[in-house]
C-alpha positions, 0 to 999 in steps of 0.5 A: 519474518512477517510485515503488515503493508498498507497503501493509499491512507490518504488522510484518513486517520479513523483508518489507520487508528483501526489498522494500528489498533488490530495488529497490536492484538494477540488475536491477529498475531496468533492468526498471522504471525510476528510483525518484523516491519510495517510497509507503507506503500505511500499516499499518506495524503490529500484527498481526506480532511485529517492529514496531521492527525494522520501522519500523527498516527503514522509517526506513532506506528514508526516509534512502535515499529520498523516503519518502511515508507515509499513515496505515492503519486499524492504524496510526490504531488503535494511535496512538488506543488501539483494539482491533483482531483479528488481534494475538497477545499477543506481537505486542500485547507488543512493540507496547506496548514501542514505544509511547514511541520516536522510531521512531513520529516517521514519523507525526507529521502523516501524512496520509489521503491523497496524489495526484501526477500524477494519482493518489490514493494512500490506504490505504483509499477516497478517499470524504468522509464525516466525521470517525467512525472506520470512516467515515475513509478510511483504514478504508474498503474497496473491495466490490461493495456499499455501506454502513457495517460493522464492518470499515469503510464500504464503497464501491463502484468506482463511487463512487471513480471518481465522486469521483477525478472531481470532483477532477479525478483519474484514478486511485487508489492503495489498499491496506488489503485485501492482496489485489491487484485492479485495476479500470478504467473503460471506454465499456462500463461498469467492469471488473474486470481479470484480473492475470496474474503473469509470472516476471521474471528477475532476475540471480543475480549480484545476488540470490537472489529471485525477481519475478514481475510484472502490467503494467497500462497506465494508459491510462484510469480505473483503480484499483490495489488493492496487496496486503499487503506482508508474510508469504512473498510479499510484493507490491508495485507499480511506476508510472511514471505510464503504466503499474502494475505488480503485483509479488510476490517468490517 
């Protein structure tokens, strides 16, 4: 069993046309594995000047594919009318011209969270905390120290593996930061883990792209942070549930 997740698109269709293209090559399949499912960790918009064709492409990968979504802080921002930074005026322009679509149908009841096998896959942190915005997991963010902020309360991976544990999970799944960063549990106390990108040659035959790719094998507590899947090297990930890996499109 095998899933592709993604996170923090933001808009940026060109990203998520790249994604779909390689995953659909014998080349990745044959590296990685069946796709069973596509995981979108959430922040499908603001910030990048392509929403429709984005969510265009997102509800084209959900014909094609067992589409699971979560719910990010953008995504929660622009369905409940909050201001966030990082849109320009043609970005804000072309999100409001979305506003009344059945292209946003995908998050009809999405959820915070998701878990299979073991795995909580979420935008933000896995932390219960109410029902005040920045304190939602979808707004939550992995730090070295703990509290609330502007940007979303902080926690630290000392309390996500602490609350994987009293729900019997191993591992968790996040996005929301587009920065990618793995953290494991060992005897000796929690490490954080060099990701070292190796190239993955891909045959020329079937694409122009090119991967590169960071395996972590999920052999004790770890939580995989996925960077943004958008902008000139979009990333995202692999699992077959042993092992996580880290992928970058160069």
């Amino acid at each position: 069993m095998g899933a592709v997740i993604f996170s923090d698109v933001h808009a940026d269709a060109g990203a998520i046309a790249a994604l779909s293209a390689c995953i659909r090559t014998p080349s990745f399949l044959e590296s990685f594995g069946p796709i069973d499912r596509v995981i979108n960790l959430g922040d499908l918009l603001h910030r990048g000047d392509h929403p429709k064709e984005a969510m265009e492409k997102i509800h084209t990968l959900s014909r094609d594919y067992q589409l699971i979504s979560v719910m990010g802080n953008h995504d929660h921002a622009y369905l409940h009318g909050l201001l966030v930074s990082g849109s320009d005026a043609a970005s804000m322009y072309r999100h409001e011209q979305l506003r009344d679509s059945p292209l946003l149908s995908i998050f009809e009841r999405m959820p915070m969270e998701w878990s299979d096998n073991g795995m909580l896959f979420v935008h933000g942190g896995p932390m219960e905390l109410g029902t005040q915005t920045l304190r939602l997991k979808c707004w939550q963010r992995l730090s070295h120290q703990s509290g609330d902020s502007f940007t979303g309360y902080h926690y630290t991976a000392g309390m996500a593996f602490d609350a994987l544990q009293a729900r019997g999970l191993t591992h968790l799944c996040c996005g929301h930061q587009h920065k990618h960063v793995c953290c494991r549990k060992t005897a000796q106390g929690i490490v954080e883990q060099p990701i070292e990108f190796l190239p993955l040659p891909m045959k020329k035959t079937e694409t122009n792209m090119e991967l590169e790719v960071a395996r972590i094998p999920l052999d004790l507590p770890t939580i995989n942070r996925v960077g943004g899947c958008h902008g000139k090297e979009p990333e995202f990930a692999y699992t077959d549930y042993s092992t996580f890996s880290y992928i970058r499109i160069v």
